[in-house]
DOVOVEX-641434 format. One line per field, with one value per residue (C-alpha): residue number from 0; x, y, z. Coordinates in nm, 2 decimals, padded with zeros to 4 digits, always signed. Layout:
// residues N
k NUM	...
xx X	...
yy Y	...
zz Z	...
//
This chain:
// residues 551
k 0	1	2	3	4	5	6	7	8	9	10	11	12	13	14	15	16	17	18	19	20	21	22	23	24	25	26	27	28	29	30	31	32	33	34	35	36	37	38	39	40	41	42	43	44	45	46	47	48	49	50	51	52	53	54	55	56	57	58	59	60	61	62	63	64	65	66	67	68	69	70	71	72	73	74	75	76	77	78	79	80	81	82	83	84	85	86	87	88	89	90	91	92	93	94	95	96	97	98	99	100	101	102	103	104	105	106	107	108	109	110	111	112	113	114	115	116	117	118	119	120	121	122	123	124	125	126	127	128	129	130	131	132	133	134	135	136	137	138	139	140	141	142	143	144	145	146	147	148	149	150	151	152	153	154	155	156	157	158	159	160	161	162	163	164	165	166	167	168	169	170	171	172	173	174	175	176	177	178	179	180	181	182	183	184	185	186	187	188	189	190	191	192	193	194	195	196	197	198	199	200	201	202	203	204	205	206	207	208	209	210	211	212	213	214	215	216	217	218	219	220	221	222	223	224	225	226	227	228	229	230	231	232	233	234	235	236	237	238	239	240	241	242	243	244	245	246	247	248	249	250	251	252	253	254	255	256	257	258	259	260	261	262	263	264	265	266	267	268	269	270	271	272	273	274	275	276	277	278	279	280	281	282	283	284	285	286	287	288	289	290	291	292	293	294	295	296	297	298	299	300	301	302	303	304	305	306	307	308	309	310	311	312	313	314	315	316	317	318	319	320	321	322	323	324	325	326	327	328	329	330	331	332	333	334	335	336	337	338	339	340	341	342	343	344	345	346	347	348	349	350	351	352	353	354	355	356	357	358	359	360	361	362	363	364	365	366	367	368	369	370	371	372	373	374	375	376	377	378	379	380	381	382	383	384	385	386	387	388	389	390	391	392	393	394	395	396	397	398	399	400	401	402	403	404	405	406	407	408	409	410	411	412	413	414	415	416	417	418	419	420	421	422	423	424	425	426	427	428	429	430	431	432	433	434	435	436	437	438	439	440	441	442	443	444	445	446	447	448	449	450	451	452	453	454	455	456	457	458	459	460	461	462	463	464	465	466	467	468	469	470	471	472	473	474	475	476	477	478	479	480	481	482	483	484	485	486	487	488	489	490	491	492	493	494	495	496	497	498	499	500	501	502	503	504	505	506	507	508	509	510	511	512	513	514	515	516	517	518	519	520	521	522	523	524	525	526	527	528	529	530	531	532	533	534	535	536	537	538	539	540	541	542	543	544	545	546	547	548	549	550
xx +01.11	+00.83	+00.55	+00.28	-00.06	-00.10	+00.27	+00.31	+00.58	+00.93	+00.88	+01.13	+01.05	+01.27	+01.50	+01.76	+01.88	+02.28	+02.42	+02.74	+03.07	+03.39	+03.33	+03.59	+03.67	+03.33	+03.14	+03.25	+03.16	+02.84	+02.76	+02.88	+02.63	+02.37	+02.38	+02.43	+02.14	+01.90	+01.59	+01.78	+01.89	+01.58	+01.39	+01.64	+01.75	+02.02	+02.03	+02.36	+02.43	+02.80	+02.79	+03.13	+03.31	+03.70	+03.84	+03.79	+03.37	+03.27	+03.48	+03.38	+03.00	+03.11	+03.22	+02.93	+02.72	+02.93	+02.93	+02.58	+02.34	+02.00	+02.07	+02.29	+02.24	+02.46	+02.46	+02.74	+02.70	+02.86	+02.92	+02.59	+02.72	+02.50	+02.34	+01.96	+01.98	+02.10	+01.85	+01.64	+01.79	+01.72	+01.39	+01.32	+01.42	+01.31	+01.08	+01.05	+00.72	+00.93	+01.22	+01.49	+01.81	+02.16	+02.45	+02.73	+02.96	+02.74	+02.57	+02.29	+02.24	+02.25	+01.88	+01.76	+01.58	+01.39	+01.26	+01.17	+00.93	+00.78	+00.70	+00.55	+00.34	+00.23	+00.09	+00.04	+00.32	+00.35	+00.68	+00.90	+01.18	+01.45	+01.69	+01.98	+02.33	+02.66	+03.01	+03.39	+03.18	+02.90	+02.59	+02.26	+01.98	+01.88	+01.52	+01.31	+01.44	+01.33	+01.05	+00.88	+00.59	+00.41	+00.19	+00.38	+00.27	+00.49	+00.39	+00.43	+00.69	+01.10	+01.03	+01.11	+01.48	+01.54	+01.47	+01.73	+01.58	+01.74	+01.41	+01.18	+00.88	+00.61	+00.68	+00.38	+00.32	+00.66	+00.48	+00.11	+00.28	+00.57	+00.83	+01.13	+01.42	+01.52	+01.86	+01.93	+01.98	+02.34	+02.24	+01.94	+01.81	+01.64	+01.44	+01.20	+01.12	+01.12	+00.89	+00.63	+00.64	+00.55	+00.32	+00.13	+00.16	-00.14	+00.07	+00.45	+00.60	+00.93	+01.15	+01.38	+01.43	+01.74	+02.03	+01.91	+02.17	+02.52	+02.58	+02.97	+03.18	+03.42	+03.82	+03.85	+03.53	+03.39	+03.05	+02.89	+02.69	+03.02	+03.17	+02.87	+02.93	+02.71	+02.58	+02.50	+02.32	+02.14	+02.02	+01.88	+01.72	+01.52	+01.39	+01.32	+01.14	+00.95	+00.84	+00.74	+00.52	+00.31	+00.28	+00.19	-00.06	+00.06	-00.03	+00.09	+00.18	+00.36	+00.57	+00.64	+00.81	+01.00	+01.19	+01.38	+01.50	+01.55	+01.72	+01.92	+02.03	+01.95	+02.14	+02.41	+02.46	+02.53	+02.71	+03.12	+03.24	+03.04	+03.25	+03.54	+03.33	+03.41	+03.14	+02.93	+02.88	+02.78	+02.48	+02.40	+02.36	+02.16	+01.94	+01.84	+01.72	+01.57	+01.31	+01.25	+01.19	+00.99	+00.76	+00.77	+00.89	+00.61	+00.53	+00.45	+00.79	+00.99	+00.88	+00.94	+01.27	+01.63	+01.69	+02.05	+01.89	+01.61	+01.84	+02.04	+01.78	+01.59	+01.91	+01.98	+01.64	+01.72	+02.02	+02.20	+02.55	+02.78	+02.53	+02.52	+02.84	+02.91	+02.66	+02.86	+03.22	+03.16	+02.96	+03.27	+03.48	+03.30	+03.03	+02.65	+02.52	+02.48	+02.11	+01.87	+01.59	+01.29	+00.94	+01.00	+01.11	+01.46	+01.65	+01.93	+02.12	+02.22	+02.36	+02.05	+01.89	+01.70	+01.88	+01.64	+01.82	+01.69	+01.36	+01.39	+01.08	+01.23	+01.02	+01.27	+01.58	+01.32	+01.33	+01.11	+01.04	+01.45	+01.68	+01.94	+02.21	+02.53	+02.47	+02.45	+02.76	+02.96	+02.94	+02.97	+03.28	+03.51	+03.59	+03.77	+03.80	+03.96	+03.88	+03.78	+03.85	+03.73	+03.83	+03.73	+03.44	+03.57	+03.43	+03.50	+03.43	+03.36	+03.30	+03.11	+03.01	+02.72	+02.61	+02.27	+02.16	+01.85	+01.63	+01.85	+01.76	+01.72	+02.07	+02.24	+02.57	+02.59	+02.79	+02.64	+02.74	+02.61	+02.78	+02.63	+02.44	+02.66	+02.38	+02.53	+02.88	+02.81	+02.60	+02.80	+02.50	+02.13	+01.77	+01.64	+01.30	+00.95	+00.88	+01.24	+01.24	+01.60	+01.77	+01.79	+02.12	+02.34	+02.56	+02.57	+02.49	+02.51	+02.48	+02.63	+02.63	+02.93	+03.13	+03.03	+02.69	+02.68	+02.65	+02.60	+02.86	+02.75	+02.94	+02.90	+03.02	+02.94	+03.04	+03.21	+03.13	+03.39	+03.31	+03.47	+03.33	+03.40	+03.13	+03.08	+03.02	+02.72	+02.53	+02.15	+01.97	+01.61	+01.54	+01.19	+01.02	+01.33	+01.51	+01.93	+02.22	+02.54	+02.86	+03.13	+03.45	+03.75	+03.93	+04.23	+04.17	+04.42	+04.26	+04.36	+04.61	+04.49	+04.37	+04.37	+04.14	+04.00	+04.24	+04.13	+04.05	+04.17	+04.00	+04.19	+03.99	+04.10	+03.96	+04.08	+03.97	+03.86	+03.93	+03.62	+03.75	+03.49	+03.57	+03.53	+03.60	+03.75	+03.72	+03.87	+04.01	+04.39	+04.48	+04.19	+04.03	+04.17	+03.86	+03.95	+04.19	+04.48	+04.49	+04.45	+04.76	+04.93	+04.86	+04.93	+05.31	+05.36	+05.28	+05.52	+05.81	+05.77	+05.71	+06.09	+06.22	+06.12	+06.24
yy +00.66	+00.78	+00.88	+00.96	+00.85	+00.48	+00.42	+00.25	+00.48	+00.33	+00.07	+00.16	+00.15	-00.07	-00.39	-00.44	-00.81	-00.88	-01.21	-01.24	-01.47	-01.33	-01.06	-00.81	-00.52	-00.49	-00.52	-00.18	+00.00	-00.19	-00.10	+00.28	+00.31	+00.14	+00.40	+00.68	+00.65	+00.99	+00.79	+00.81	+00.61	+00.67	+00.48	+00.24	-00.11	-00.30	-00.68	-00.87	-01.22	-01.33	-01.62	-01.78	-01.57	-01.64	-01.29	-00.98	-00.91	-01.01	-00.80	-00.50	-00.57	-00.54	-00.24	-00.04	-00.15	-00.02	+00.31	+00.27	+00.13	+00.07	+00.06	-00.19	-00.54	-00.81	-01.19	-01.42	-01.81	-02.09	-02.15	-02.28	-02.31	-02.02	-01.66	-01.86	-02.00	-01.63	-01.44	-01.69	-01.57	-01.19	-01.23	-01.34	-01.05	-00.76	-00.52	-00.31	-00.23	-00.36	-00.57	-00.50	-00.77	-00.65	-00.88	-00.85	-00.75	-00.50	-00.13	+00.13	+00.49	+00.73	+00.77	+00.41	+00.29	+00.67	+00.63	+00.23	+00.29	+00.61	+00.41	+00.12	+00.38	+00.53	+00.30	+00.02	-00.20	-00.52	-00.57	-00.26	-00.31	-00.09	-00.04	-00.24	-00.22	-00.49	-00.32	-00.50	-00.72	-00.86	-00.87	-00.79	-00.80	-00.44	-00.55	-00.48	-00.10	+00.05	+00.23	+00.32	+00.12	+00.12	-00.21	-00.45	-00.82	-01.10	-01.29	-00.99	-00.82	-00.90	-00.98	-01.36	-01.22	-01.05	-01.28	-01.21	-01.10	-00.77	-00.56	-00.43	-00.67	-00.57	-00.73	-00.77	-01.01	-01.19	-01.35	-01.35	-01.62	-01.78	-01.68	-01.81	-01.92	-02.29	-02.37	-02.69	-02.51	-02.37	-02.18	-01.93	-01.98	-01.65	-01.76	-01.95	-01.64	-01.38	-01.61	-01.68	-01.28	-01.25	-01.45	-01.37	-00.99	-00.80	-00.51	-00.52	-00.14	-00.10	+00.21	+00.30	+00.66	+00.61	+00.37	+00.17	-00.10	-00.16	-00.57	-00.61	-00.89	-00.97	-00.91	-01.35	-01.42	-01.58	-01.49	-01.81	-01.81	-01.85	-02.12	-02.41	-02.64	-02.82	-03.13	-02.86	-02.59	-02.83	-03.03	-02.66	-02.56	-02.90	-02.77	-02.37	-02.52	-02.79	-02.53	-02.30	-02.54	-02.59	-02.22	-02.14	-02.37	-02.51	-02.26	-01.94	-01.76	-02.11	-02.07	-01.70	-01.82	-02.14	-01.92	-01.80	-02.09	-02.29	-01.95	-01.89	-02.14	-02.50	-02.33	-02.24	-02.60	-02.69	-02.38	-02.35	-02.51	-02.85	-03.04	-03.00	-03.22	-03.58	-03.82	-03.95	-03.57	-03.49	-03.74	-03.70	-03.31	-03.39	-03.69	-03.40	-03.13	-03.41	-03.48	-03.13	-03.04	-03.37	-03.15	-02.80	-02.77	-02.72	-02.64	-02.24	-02.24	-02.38	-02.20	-01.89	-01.91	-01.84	-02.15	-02.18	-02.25	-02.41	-02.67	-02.73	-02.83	-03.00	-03.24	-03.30	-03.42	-03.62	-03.80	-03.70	-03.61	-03.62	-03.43	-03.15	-03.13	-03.06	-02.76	-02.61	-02.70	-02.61	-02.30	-02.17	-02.24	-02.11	-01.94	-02.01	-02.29	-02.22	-02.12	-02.33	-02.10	-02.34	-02.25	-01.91	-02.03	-02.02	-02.32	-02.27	-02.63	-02.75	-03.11	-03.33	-03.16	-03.36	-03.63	-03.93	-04.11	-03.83	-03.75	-03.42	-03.18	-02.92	-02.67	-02.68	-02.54	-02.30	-01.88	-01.76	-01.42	-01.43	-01.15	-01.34	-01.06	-01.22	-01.53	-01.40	-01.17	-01.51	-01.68	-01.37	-01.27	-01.21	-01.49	-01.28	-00.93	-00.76	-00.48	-00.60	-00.23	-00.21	+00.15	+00.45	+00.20	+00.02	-00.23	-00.40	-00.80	-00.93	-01.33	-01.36	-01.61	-01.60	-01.87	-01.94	-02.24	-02.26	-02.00	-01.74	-01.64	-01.22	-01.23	-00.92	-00.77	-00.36	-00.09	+00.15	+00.49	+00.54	+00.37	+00.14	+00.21	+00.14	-00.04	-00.32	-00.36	-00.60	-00.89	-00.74	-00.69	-00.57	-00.63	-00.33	-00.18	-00.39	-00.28	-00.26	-00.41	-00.64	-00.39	-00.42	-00.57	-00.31	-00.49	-00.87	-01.11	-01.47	-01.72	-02.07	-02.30	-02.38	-02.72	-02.82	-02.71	-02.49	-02.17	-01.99	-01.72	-01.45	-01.31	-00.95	-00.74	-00.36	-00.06	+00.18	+00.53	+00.85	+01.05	+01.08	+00.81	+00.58	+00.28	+00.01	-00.39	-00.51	-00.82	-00.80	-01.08	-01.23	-01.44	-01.56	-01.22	-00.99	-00.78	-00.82	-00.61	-00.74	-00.59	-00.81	-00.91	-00.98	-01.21	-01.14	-01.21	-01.07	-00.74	-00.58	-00.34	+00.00	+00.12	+00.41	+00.47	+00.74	+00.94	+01.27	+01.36	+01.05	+00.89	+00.61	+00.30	+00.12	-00.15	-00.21	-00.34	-00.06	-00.04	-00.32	-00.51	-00.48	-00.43	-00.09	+00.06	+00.44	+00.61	+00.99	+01.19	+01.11	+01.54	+01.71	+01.99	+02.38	+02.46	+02.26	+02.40	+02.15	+02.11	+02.51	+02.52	+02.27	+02.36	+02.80	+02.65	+02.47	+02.79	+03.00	+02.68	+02.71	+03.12	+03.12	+02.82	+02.99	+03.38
zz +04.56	+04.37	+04.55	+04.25	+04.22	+04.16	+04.32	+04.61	+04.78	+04.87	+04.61	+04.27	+03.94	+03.81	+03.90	+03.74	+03.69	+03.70	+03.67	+03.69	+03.63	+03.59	+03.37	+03.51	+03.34	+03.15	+03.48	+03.63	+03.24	+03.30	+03.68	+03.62	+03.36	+03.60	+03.91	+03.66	+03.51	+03.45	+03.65	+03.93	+04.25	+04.46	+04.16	+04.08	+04.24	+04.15	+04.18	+04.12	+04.19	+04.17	+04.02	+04.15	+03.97	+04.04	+03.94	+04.08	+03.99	+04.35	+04.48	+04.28	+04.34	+04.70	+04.64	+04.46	+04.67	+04.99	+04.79	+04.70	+04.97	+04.93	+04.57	+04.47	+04.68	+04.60	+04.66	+04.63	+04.56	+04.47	+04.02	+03.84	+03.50	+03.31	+03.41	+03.45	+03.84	+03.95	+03.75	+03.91	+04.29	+04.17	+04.11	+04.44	+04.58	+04.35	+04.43	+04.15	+03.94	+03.66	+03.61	+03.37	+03.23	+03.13	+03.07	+03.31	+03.04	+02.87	+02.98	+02.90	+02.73	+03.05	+02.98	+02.91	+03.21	+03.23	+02.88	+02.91	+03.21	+03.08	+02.76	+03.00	+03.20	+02.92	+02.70	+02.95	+02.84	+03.00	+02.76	+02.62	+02.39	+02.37	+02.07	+02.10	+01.92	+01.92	+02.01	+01.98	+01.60	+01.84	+01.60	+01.70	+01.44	+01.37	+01.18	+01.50	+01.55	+01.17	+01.39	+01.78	+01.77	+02.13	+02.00	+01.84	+01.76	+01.87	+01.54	+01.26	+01.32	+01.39	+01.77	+01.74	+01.62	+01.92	+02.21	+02.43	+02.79	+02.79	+02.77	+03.04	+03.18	+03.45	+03.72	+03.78	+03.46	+03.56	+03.92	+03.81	+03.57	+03.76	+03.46	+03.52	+03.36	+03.27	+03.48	+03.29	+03.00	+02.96	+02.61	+02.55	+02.89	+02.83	+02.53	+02.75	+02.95	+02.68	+02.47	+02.74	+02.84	+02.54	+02.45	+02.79	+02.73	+02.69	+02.50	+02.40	+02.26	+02.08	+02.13	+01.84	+01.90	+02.14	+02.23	+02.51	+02.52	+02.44	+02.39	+02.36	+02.24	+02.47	+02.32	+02.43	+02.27	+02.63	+02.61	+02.72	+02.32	+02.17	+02.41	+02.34	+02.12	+01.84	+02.07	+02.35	+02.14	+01.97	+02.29	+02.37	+02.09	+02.10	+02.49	+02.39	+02.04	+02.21	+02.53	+02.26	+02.16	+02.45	+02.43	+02.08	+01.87	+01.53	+01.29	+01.09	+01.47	+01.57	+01.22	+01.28	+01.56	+01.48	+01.15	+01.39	+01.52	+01.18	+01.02	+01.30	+01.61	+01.39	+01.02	+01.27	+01.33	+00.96	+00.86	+00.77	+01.07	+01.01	+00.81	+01.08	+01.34	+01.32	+01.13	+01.45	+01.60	+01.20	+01.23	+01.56	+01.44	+01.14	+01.35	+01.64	+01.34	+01.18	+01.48	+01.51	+01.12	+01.11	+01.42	+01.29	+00.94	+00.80	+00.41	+00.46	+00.75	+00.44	+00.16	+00.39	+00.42	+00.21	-00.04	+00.12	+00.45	+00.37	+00.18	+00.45	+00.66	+00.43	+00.42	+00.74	+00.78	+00.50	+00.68	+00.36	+00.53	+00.22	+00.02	+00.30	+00.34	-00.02	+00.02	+00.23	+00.13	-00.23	-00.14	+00.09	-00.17	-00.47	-00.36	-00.44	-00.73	-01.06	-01.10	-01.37	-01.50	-01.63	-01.70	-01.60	-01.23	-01.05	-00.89	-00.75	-00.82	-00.43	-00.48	-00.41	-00.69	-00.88	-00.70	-00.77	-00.40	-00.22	-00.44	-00.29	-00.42	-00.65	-00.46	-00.18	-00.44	-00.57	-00.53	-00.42	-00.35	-00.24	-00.36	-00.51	-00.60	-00.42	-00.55	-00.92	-00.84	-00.72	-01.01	-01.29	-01.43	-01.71	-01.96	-02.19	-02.39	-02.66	-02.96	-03.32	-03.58	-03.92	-04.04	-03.80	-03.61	-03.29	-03.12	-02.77	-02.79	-02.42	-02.36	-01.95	-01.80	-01.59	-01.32	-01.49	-01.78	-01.93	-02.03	-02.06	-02.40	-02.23	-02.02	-02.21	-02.16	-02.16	-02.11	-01.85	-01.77	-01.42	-01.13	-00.93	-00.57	-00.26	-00.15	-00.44	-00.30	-00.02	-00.24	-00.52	-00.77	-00.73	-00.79	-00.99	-00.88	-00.95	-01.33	-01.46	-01.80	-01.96	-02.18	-02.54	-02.61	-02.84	-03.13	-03.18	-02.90	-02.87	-02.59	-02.49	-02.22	-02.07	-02.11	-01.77	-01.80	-01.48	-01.68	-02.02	-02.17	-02.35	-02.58	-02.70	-02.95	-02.91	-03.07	-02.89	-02.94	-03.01	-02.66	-02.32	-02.07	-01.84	-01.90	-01.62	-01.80	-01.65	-01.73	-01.73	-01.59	-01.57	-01.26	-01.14	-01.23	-01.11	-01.30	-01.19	-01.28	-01.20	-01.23	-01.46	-01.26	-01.42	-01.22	-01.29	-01.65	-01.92	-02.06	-02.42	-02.46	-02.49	-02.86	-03.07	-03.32	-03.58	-03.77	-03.74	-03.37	-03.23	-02.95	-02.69	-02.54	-02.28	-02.03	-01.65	-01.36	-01.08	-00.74	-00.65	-00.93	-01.20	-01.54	-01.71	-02.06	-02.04	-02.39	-02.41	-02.71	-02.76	-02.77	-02.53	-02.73	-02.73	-02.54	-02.24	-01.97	-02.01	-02.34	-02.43	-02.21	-02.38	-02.75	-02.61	-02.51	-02.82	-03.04	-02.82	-02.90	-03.26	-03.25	-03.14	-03.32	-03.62	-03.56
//
């Protein structure tokens, strides 16, 4: 044990927490990376409490701790139903300056636990998060780890995103406060504790500089999270919302907060797998986010969020079933709305819009401040194409439509010769930097709304010009203040037949669809010129031909 200044000697470090229910093989990864750790044993104790497990992870506890005494202790006890009642059992008996969490299924860097209590000795941390990463597709929300920051606020930064217990608290902190988790709770039992460590700590540090924890997805996907269903989480969320409460007064921290929960564990609820629950579990969903939005959904919580989101909640609160589940059915099939720009603002057009049964405010379909790039990209694509010629000039005739009606008097089509960032291939479009002015449109230009009225095409006629290039279609869109460029699909749409045009020094234009599917025109000269390598080749063989045809 360490036997420094300020240390009481044969007391560790660190505790670390194990709760565990049949979690075999990931428990012995997880243990293994436990004793192994660079603090060391004599600063180290390890806590498990089988949990009932019925395969072999009470036996193997047993067995580290036979080949590691005084180290690793190990309880056994009868099921609970979730990881809070033996957390609860390890706390009692830790003796650790500071307590640490890992999931049974999940381990640590080799230097994780050395570099969390240095951090906390350091800077007087009564709370030290350590940069965490998902293995086997688990996600873990990356927003917190951009930086080390040894002060971080619980209310401005990404700290309410990352609420999981697996982080390093004084233990001190934990008994002066009686932080414990909730055992009735068989979802985010953890949130409860986290959020009241939190909010009691005196100074919380992040560490971004290093690995610290390795959450995996288990290959059966029985990870207690992924087991719950929507009655259960909900019930939950209603406890760790309404606890937060008596913690955090209503105001801007309270909101910074509660995003998390709306954005994440109450959207979850009304996401792709809704409609698949049968009508009485649909209502009692939308009743029990109802009472809660009616509580904490407050104007500045609303306008805060994603429109998709904030839709969805706002009708469930509503009681509007048939209307949210058209969100999310036509969305799944066809991706986002078509967008209305008016007075120089941008709704996207969720049904309820402007529905005067629901007298919904339009504020709530509003952008605002949003990046909207995929849901530009969902709804932009190829209508049709094909050349126009008059003499040696050739020009390439494209009909788009676009997923946007009214205002649209700047949407342009172009032809770009710069590919787009990678950074665009995931939404499928981007939001050009703050300053980035529409393009002039090139040729003729005209725009119409569609029959249906969910969109306008524009139709563009632009010359194309004698020179090798490969030229990306991109429409050119102006959206609540942003700038958009969007890359034109063609869905599959017929595409013209390649052309030749010019008489002397012929050129050939084609269009195709690239590997991502979005359209491009490819202009070269028909015969490359003698200067070039193949073409100098090509035009040296044919003079040697017709030097012996005509000897």
């Amino acid at each position: 044990m360490r036997t420094s200044a300020g240390v009481t000697v044969g007391v560790p470090d660190v505790t670390v927490v194990v709760a565990v229910y049949n979690t075999m093989p990931y428990l012995t990864e997880c243990l293994n990376s436990l004793v192994g750790q660079s603090i060391g044993l004599d600063r180290l104790e390890v806590v498990a409490v089988d949990d009932g497990s019925t395969d072999d992870s009470g036996a193997e506890l047993d067995r580290f701790a036979e080949s590691y005494p005084g180290t690793v202790k190990v309880l056994h006890q009868e099921n609970s139903g979730g990881p809070a009642a033996p957390s609860n059992r390890a706390l009692e008996l830790a003796t650790g300056r500071y307590v640490y969490f890992i999931g049974s299924d999940d381990h640590l860097g080799r230097e994780a636990l050395e570099r969390l209590v240095a951090c906390a000795d350091e800077h007087g941390s009564d709370v030290v998060v350590g940069k965490m990463v998902g293995t086997n597709g688990r996600y873990v929300h990356q927003a917190l780890y951009k930086k080390t920051d040894p002060d971080v606020s619980l209310y401005d930064s990404a700290l309410p995103f990352t609420l999981a217990n697996t982080k390093l608290f004084r233990r001190e902190l934990v008994e002066q406060f009686k932080l414990r988790f909730p055992e009735d709770l068989p979802v985010g039992s953890d949130q409860p504790f986290t959020i009241e460590a939190c909010v009691r700590a005196k100074k919380i540090s992040v560490l971004a500089d290093y690995t610290y924890y390795y959450a995996v997805k288990r290959g059966d996907a029985s990870n207690i999270t992924y087991r719950a269903d929507h009655l259960a989480r909900l019930r939950c969320t209603a406890e760790i919302m309404r606890f937060t409460a008596g913690l955090i007064e209503a105001g801007p921290d309270r909101d910074a907060m509660f995003k998390r929960h709306f954005t994440w564990e109450l959207a979850k609820l009304i996401q792709d797998d809704f409609p698949s629950l049968d009508r009485t579990t649909q209502e009692e969903v939308c009743a029990g986010i109802a009472a809660l939005a009616d509580d904490y959904f407050t104007e500045a919580l609303r306008d805060s969020m994603d429109v998709k989101r904030r839709v969805r909640i706002a009708l469930a609160q509503r009681g509007a079933v048939p209307e949210l589940l058209r969100a999310i059915s036509e969305e799944a099939a066809a991706g986002a709305p078509p967008m209305l720009l008016e007075d120089g603002r941008a709704y996207l057009r969720y049904p309820g819009f402007r529905d005067p049964a629901l007298a919904l405010p339009d504020r709530l379909y509003e952008v605002l401040g949003e990046s909207v790039p995929r849901q530009l990209a969902d709804g932009t694509g190829l209508v049709s194409a094909w050349w126009e010629q008059q003499g040696q000039e050739l020009t390439v005739a494209l009909s788009v439509r676009v997923p946007v009606t009214g205002e649209t008097d700047h949407a342009v089509i172009r032809l770009a010769d710069k590919a787009m960032p990678k950074s665009a291939d995931k939404p499928g479009a981007r939001r050009l930097p703050v300053g980035s002015e529409l393009p002039a449109p090139v040729g003729e230009l005209s725009r119409t709304t569609t029959d249906d009225g969910t969109g306008t095409v524009l139709t563009a006629r632009m010359p194309v010009k004698p020179v090798k290039a490969k030229l990306g279609v991109r429409a050119y869109l102006d959206v609540a203040g942003s700038t958009y460029e969007v890359p034109v699909r063609t869905l599959d749409r017929p595409l013209p037949l390649a052309r030749r045009w010019r008489e002397k020094n012929p050129y050939r234009a084609s269009a195709n669809a690239n590997a991502k599917g979005r359209l491009v025109i490819t202009t070269a000269p028909l015969w490359e010129s003698p200067s070039s390598g193949e073409g100098s080749r090509l035009r040296h063989l044919m003079s040697r031909v017709k030097r012996k045809l005509t000897r």
